[in-house]
N, C-alpha and C positions, 0 to 999 in steps of 0.2 A: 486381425486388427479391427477395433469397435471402429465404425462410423460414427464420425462425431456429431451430437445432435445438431440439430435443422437451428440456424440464428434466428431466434426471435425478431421479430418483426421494432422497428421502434416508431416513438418511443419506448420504454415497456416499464409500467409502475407491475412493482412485486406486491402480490398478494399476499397474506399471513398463509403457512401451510402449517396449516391444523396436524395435521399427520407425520411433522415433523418432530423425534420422542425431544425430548426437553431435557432430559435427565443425561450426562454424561461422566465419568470420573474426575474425583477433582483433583486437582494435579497441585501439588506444592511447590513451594519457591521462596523470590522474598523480593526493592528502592531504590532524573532527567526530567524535565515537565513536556510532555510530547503528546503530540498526536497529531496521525500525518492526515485523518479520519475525516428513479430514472431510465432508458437506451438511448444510446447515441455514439453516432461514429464521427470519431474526433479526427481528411486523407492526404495526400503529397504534401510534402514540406513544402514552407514557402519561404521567403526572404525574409529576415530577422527584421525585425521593427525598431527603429533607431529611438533611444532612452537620450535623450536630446543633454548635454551637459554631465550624463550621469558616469558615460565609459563605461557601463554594466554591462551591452552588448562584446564588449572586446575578451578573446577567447583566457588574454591573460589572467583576467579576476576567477574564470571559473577553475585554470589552471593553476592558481594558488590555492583555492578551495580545495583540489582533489591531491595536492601535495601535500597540504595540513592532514587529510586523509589519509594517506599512504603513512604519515608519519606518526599519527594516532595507532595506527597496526591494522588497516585495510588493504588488504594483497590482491583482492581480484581484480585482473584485469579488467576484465568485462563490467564489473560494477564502477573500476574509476572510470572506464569511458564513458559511461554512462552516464554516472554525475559531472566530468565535466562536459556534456554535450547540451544536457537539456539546464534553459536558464533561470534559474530560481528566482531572480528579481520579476518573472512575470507571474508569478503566483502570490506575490504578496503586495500590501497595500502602499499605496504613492509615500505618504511617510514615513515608510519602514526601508524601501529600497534599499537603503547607502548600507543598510544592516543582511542584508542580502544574504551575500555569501559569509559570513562570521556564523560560528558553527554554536548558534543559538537559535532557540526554539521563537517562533513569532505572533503573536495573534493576527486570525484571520476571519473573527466574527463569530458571533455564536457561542462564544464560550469555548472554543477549539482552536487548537493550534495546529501550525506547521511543523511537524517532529525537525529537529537539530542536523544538519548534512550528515553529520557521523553515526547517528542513528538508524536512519535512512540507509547508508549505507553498510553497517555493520547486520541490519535486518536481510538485505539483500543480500548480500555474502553469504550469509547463512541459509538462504531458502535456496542458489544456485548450487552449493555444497560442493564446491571447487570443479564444477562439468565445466568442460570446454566449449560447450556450444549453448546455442539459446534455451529458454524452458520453454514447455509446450505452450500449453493453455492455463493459466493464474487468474484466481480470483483475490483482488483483493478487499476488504471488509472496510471502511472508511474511506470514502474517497477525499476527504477533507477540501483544501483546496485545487486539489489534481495534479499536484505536483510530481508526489510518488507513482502515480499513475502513469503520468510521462512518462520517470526515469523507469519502468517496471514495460512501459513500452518498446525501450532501446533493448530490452533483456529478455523477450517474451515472444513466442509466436503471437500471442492473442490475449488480452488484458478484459476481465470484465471487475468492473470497481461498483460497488455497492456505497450509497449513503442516504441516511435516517433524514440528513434533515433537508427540506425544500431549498434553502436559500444554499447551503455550502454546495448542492447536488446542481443549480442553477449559476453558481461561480465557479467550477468547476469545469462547467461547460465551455464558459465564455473563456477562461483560461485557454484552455485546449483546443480553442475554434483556432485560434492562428498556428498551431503546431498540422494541424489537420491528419491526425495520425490514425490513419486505419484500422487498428489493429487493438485498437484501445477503444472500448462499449463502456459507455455512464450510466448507470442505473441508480430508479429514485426506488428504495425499499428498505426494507427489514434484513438488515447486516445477519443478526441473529440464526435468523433462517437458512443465508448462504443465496444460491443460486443455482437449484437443483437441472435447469434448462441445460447448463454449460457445463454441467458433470459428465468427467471426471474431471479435477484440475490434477493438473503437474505438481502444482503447490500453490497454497492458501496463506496470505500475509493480513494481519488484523491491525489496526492503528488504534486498538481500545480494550481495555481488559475487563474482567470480567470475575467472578468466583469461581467458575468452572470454564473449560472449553467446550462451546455449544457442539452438542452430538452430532446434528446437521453439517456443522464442517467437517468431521472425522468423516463422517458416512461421503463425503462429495470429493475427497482428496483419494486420488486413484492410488492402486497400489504401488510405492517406489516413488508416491511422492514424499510430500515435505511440508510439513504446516510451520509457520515461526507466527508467533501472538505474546502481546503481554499478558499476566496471571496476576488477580489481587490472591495475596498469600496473608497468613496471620498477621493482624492489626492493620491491616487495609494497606499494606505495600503489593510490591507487583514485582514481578519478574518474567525477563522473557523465558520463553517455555517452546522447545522445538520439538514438534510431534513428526515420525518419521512412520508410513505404513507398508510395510512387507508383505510378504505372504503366507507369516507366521503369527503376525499380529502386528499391534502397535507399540511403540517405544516411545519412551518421554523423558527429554531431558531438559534440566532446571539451570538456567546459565546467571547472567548477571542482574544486578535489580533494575529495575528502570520504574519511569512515571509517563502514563499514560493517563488521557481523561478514560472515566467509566464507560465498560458498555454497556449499553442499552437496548432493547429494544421497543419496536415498534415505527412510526412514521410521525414526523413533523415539521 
């Protein structure tokens, strides 16, 4: 069994890896406006922070969110515990709150949004691949508001979230300071790249699509995991695209369309 590399020190700004090939297959596909899209350890839970007037802390609203869930065609256990556990009115802004839990996508600065509850958890579903127990080590690629980050904490031994840009990578933070979750590491870098420190993942989740799937993720996803990412396909639509690696090679499957912001790389 590999010993898993030595945790970087934080915080830890990602560097451009030159040496990382750029070139990958490009995978076809095809059309939700979403994106759920630094180090830092975000430890012990603490006592839920009272939304004064709003009832958003009460477990009933998050328990109608994960019942519209169920009803939409989300079966995994582990993923409705999950979304109903971690509370999504703390990731979004003071006037958006009352819109919360309604399974629409929300702005949260920068031109990025908070992906849709059903998306979130239909991407999750898909990366756990009906296992019984938690996943190992995940990276995921857009930390956006740090929401998905959370919910990918209640599901994960060990969560490292990558994001481009300083201010969402710096909200993020502040989100996830009152959760204090151990197990979940914030990093400010280059998505593109991956995060070759914390290789292998388990499986690799992306909040931004792309024309191709960056090589650096394939090469950082251990074998028997699981990659799920959005794909831009002909005439600039997208579809999710779940990359599975064996020890025959890799396989690629093209599921439903969805809309993600572009990805990009580099730091901003």
């Amino acid at each position: 069994m590999t010993t898993p590399p030595k945790r970087p020190g934080f915080p830890v700004r990602l560097a451009p890896d030159a040496g990382t090939p750029s070139a990958t297959k490009k995978i076809a596909g095809r059309a939700h406006p979403e994106r759920a899209t630094g180090l830092i350890d975000v430890k012990k839970p603490v006592k839920s922070i009272q939304t004064s007037g709003l009832g958003l802390d009460s477990k009933a609203v998050r328990a109608r969110m994960v019942h519209k869930l169920a009803a939409q065609g989300i079966s995994d256990a582990q993923v409705l515990a999950a979304m109903g556990h971690v509370e999504r009115h703390r990731f979004v802004d003071t006037a958006l709150v009352n819109q919360a839990y309604e399974d629409t996508s929300l702005p949260i600065g920068l031109g990025q949004t908070i992906s849709k509850p059903n998306v979130v958890a239909r991407m999750l579903e898909l990366l756990l691949q009906g296992r019984p127990t938690r996943l190992g080590r995940v990276l995921e690629i857009g930390t956006g508001c740090g929401y998905q980050a959370a919910v990918l904490g209640q599901l994960a031994s060990e969560v490292y979230s990558i994001e481009r840009l300083r201010g969402l990578h710096d909200k993020a933070r502040e989100n996830l300071r009152t959760f204090r979750l151990a197990n979940v590491h914030l990093l400010f870098g280059d998505g593109m790249v991956g995060y070759a420190k914390g290789a292998p993942y388990a499986a690799i989740i992306a909040a931004a699509g792309g024309e191709a799937i960056p090589s650096a993720w394939v090469e950082q996803l251990a074998v028997g995991g699981r990659l799920v990412a959005p794909m831009q396909i002909a005439g600039g639509a997208q579809a999710l695209v779940v990359i599975d690696k064996t020890p025959q090679g890799v396989t690629q499957t093209v599921l439903e369309a969805v809309h993600f912001v572009p990805l990009k790389s580099g730091t901003s």
